[in-house]
C-alpha positions as CSV (number, residue, x, y, z in Angstrom):
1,X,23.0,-13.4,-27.8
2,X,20.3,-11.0,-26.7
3,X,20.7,-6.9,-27.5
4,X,21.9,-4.6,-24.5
5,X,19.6,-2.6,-22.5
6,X,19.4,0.5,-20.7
7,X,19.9,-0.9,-16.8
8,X,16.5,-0.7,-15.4
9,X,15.3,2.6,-13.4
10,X,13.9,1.0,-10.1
11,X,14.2,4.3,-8.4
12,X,15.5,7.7,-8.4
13,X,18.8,7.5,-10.5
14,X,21.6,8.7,-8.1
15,X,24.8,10.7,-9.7
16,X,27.9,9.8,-8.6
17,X,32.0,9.9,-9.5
18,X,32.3,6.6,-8.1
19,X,34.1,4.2,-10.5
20,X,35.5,0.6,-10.5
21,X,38.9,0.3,-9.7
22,X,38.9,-3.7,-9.6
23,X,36.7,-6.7,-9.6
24,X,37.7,-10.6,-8.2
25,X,35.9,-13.6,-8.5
26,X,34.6,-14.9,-5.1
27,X,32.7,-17.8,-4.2
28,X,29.4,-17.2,-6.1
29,X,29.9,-13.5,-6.2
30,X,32.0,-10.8,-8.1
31,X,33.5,-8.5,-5.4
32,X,34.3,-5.0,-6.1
33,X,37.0,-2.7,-5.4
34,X,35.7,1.1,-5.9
35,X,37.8,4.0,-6.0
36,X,36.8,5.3,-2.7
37,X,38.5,2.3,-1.2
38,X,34.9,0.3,-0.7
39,X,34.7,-3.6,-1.3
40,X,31.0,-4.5,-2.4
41,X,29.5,-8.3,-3.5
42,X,27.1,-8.9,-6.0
43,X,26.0,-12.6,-6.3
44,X,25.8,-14.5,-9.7
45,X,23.0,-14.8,-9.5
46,X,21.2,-11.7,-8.2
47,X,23.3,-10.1,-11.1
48,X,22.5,-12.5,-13.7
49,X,18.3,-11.7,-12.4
50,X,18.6,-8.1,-12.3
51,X,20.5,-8.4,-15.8
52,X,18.9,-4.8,-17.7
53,X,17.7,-7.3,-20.8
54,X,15.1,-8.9,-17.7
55,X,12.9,-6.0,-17.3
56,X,10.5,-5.4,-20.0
57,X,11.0,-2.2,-21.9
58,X,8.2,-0.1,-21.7
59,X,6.1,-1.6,-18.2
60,X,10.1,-2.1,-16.6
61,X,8.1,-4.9,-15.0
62,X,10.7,-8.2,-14.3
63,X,10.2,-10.4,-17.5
64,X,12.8,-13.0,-16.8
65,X,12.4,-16.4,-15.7
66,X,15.2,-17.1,-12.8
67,X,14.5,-20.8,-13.8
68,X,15.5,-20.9,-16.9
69,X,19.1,-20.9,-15.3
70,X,20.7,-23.1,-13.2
71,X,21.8,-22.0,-9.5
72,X,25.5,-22.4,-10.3
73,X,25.3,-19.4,-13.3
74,X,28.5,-18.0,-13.2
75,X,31.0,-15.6,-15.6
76,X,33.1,-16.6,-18.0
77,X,34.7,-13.2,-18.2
78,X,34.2,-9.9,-16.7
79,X,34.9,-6.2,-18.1
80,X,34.7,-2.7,-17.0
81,X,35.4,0.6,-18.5
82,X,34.7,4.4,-17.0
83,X,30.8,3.5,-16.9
84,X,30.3,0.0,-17.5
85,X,30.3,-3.0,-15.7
86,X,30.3,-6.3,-18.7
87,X,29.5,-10.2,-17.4
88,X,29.4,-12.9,-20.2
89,X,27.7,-15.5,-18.9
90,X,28.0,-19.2,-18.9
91,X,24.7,-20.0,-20.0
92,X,22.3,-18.8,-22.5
93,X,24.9,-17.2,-24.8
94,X,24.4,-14.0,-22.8
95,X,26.0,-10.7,-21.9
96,X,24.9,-8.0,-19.7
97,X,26.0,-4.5,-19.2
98,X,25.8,-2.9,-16.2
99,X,26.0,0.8,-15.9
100,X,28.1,1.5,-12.7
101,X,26.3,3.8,-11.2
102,X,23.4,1.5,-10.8
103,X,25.9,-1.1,-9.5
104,X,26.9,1.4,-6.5
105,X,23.0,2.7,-5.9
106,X,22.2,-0.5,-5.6
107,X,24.3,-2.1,-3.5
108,X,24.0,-4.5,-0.8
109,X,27.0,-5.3,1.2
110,X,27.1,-3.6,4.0
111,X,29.3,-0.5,3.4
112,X,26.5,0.4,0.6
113,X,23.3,-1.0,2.2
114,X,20.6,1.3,2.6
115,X,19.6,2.9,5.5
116,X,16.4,1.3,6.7
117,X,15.6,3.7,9.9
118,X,12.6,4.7,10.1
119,X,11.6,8.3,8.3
120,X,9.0,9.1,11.1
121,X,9.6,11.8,13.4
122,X,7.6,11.5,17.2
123,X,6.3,14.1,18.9
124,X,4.1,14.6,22.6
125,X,1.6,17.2,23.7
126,X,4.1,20.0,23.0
127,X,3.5,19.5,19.2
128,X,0.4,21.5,19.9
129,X,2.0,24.7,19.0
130,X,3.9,23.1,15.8
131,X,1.5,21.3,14.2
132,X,2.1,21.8,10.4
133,X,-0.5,23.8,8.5
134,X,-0.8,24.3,4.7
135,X,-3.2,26.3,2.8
136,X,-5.4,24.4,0.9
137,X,-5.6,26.5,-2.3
138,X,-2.1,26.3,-2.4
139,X,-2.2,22.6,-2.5
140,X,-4.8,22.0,-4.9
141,X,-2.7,24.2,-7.5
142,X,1.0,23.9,-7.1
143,X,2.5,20.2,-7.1
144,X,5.8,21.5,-4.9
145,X,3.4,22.2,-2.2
146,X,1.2,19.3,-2.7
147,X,5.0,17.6,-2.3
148,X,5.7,19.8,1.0
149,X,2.6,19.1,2.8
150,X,2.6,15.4,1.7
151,X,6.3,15.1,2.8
152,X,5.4,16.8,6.1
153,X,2.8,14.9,7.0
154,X,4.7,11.9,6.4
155,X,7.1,12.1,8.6
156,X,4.6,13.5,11.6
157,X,1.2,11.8,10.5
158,X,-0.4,14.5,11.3
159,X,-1.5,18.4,9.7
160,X,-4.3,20.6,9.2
161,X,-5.4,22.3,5.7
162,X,-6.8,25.5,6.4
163,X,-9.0,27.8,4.3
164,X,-11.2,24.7,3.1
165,X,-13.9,26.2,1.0
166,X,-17.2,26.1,2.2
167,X,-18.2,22.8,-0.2
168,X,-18.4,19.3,1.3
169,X,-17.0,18.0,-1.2
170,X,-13.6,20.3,-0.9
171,X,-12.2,17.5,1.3
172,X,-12.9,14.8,-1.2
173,X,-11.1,16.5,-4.1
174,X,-8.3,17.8,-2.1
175,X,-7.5,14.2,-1.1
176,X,-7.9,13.0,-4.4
177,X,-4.8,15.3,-4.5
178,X,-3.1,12.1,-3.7
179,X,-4.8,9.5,-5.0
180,X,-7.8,7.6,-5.1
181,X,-10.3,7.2,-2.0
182,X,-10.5,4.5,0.2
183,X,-14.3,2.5,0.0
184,X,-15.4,1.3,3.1
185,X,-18.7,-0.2,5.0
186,X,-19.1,3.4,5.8
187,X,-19.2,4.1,1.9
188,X,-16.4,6.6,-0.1
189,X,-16.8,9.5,2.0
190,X,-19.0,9.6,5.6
191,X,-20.2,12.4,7.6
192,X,-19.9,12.5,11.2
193,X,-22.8,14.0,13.1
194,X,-25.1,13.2,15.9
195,X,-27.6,10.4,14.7
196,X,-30.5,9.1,16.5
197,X,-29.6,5.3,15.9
198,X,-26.1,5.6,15.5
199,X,-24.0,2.3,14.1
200,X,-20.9,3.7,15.4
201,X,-20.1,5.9,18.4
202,X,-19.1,8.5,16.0
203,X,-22.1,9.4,15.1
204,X,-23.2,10.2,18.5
205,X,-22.4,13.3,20.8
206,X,-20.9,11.2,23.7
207,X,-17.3,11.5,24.1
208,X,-15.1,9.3,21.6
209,X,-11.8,7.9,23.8
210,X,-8.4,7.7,21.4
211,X,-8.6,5.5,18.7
212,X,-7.9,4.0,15.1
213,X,-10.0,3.4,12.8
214,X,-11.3,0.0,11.2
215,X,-8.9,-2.7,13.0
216,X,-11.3,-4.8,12.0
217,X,-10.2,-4.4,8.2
218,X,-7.8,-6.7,7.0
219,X,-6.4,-3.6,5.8
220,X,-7.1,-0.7,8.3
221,X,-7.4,2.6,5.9
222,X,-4.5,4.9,6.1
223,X,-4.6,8.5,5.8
224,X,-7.9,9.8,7.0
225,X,-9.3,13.1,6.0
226,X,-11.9,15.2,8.3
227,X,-13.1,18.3,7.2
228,X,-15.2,20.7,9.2
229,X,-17.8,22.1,7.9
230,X,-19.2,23.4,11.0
231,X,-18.2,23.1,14.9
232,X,-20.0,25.3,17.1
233,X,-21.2,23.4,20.1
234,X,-19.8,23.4,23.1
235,X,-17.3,20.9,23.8
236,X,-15.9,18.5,20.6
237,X,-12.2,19.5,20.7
238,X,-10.3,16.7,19.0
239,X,-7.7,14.7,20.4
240,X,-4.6,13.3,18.7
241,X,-1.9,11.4,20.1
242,X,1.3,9.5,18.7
243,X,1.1,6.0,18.8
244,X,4.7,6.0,17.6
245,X,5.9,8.1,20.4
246,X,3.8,5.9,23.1
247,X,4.9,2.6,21.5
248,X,8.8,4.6,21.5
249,X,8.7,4.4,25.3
250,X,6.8,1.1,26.2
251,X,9.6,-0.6,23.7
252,X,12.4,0.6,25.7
253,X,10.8,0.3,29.5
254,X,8.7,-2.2,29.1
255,X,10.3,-4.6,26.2
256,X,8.4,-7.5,27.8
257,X,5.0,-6.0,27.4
258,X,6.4,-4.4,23.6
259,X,6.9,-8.3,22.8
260,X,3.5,-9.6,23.5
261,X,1.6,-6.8,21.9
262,X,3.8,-7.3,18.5
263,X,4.0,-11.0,18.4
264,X,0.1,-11.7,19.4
265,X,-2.8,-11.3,17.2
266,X,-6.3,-9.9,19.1
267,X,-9.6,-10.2,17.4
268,X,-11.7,-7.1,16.3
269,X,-14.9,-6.8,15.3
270,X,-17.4,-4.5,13.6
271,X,-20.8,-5.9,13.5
272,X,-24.6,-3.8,11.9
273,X,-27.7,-5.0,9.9
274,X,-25.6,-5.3,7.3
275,X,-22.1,-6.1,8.1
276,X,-19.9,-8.7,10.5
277,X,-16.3,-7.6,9.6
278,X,-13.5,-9.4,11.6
279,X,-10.0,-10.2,11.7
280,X,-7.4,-10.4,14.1
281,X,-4.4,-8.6,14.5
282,X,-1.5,-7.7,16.4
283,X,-2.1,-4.3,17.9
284,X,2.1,-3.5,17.2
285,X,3.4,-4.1,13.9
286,X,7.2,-4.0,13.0
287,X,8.6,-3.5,9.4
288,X,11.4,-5.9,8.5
289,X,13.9,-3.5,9.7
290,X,12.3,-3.5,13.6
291,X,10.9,0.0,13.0
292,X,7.2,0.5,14.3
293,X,4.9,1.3,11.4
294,X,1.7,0.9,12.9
295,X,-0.5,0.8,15.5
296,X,-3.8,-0.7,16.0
297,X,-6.0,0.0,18.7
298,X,-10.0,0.3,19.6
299,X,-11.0,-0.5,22.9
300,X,-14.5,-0.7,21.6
301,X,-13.6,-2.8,18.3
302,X,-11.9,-5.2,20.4
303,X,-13.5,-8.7,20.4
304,X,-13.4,-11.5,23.0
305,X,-9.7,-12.1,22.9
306,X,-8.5,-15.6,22.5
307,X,-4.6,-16.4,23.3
308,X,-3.5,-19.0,24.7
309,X,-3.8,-20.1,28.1
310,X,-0.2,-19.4,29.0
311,X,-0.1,-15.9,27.3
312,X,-3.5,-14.4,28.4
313,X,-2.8,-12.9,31.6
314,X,0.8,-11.5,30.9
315,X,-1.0,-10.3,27.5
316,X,-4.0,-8.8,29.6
317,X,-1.1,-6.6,31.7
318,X,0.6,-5.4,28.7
319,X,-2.6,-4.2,26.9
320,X,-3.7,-2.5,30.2
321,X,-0.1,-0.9,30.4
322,X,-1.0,0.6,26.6
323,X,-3.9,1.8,27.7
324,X,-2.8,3.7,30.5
325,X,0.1,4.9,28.4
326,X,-2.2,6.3,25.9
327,X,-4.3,8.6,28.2
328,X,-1.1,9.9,29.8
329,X,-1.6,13.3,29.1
330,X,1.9,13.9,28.6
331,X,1.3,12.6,24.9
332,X,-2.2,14.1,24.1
333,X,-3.1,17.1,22.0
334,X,-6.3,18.6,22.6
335,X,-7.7,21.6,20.0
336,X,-11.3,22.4,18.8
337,X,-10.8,22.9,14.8
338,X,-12.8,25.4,12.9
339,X,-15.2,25.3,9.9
340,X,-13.1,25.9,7.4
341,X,-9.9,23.1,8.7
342,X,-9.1,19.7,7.6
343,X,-7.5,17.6,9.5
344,X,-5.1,15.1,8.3
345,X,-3.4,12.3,9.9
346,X,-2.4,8.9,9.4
347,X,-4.5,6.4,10.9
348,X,-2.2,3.4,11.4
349,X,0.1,5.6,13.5
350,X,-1.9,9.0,15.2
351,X,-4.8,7.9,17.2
352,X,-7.9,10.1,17.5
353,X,-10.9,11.1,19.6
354,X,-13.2,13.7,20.5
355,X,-14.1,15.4,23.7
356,X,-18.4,15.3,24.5
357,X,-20.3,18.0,22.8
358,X,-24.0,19.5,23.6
359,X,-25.8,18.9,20.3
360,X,-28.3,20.7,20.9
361,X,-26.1,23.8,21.1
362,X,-24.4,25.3,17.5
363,X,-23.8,22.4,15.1
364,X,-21.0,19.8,14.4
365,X,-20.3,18.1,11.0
366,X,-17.6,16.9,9.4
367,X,-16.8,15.2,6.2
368,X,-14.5,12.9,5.6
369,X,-12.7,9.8,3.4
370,X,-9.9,8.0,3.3
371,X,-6.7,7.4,1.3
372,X,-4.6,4.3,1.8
373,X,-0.8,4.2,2.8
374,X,0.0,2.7,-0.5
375,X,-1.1,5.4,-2.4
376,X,-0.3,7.9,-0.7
377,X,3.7,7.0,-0.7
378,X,3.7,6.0,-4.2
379,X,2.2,10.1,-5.0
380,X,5.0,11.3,-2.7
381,X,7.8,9.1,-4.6
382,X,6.2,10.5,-7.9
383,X,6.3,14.0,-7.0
384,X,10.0,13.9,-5.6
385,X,11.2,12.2,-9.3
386,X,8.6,15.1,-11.3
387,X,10.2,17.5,-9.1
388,X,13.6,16.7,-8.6
């Protein structure tokens, strides 16, 4: 018989008064009766491979092998006092204690399933006058506000930093902040000014239409970080627009055009001396819970598209009825940031662009990097536990 372990922490312990008032046996399942009147199941088997003795003690990484039982585990008797669930099992000689609490945060019937909505928040051109701003020093000092304006721009995708120092590498270590940088073809950080042989339109003065970055990447980089270090030409206001709040509306008048631009995969394609990146991708993508989580869209990274016969044209009206959706100025937000600003926004979700610029007029450069949705959400659910 193995020794009892402390039920594993998978996420943010949550206190409640909730207690067992009965269990029953059901067909490969214990139900429970709490006493708030809820019914909850928990199969044999999910019990049995979430058992606290599974999970390695110090990593908490899953150490047991499901296959060393059969699919027909079951209990041979079942026990519960104020805080503890108890299961001896029919195989193995083992017993596992379940702390109650853990039973109820993790439950998955229905009445206790989590709520899978999406956290994001939309927002149109009006979200001019409330875009979020934080104070840089502030950030790079106190974790609570590191854990406001990361939790912020979270759920908009999209805030500014203001009083950057004058340093071009302030933006690098205030999004390292959060986490490690994102490496790209571009290298760890880029700057973005007018070139003479540019690889990218970029780096050019010409207008830049609305945009995410890197489609091409079988991983497109998440959060993106530009700081200015100088912007005084004329002309060279950013743009931003939500692709979640453009994506919102086409869903729900257009579902047709929404299917074909989820379920079909385009090619993009970033080609140099140096580099041929490609990879195909659906320009919508869904979580398993229907909510959108991303978009991916660059007119000029699109490659020769090849659907099938039968889809091509209805696939050719739905990307033109995107398009036109995302210069609807309805959505956009137009604003010429200052040296001294970072702008921060998530890349799989905010699109972004520039207005033309006279380059030989003043000077525009900005520095910027990348850190990757992955990180970024595992800092945030690090703070909220250091925090809480």
């Amino acid at each position: 018989m193995e020794t009892p372990q402390a039920t594993p922490s998978l996420d943010i312990a949550v206190a409640t008064d909730y207690q067992i008032e009965s269990v029953a046996l059901i067909d490969h399942a214990i139900q429970i009766r709490w006493n708030d009147g809820i019914d909850s199941t928990y199969h044999y088997i999910w019990l049995r491979d979430n058992c606290p003795s599974a999970f390695h003690p110090h990593t908490g990484e899953r150490s047991f092998d499901l296959l060393s039982v059969s699919k027909d585990i079951h209990p041979l008797s079942v026990s519960f006092d104020d805080t503890t669930l108890t299961i001896e099992w029919s195989e193995q000689a083992h017993i596992s204690h379940f702390d109650q609490s853990w039973l109820r945060e993790f439950g998955y019937s229905s009445a206790l399933a989590k709520d899978h909505s999406s956290p994001y928040e939309s927002w149109d051109g009006t979200f001019i006058d409330h875009i979020p701003m934080y104070d840089q020093q502030s950030i790079m000092t106190s974790d609570s506000a590191l854990y406001e304006w990361m939790s912020t721009l979270d759920k908009y995708g999209l805030t500014i930093i203001d009083n950057m120092p004058d340093d071009s590498e302030a933006g690098v270590q205030t999004a390292m902040r959060v986490d490690y940088l994102r490496q790209t073809n571009f290298g760890m950080t880029f700057d973005v000014i007018s070139e003479k042989s540019p690889i990218n339109l970029a780096y050019t003065s010409l207008s830049l239409p609305l945009h995410t970055d890197l489609p091409n990447q079988e991983l497109p980089p998440g959060y993106q970080f530009l700081h200015f270090l100088s912007n005084e030409s004329i002309g060279g206001e950013s743009t931003f627009v939500d692709g979640l709040k453009v994506l919102e509306g086409l869903r729900e008048e257009q579902p047709e055009y929404f299917r074909l631009l989820a379920e079909y995969a385009i090619p993009f394609r970033f080609h140099d001396t140096d580099h041929d990146i490609r990879e195909h991708h659906p320009v919508i993508n869904l979580d398993n819970f229907g909510n959108i989580v991303e978009i991916k869209y660059n007119a000029h990274l699109a490659d020769i598209f090849d659907l099938p016969s039968d889809v091509m044209y209805d696939y050719y009206l739905a990307y033109r009825e995107l398009m036109a959706r995302l210069k609807d100025s309805r959505y956009k937000i137009e604003l010429k940031l200052a040296a001294g600003q970072m702008v921060v926004f998530d890349n799989r979700r905010v699109l972004h662009g520039r207005n033309a610029f006279d380059e030989n007029v003043g000077e525009r450069r900005l520095k910027g990097c990348y850190v990757d949705r992955s990180e970024f959400k595992s800092r945030l659910r690090t703070l909220k536990k250091q925090l809480a």
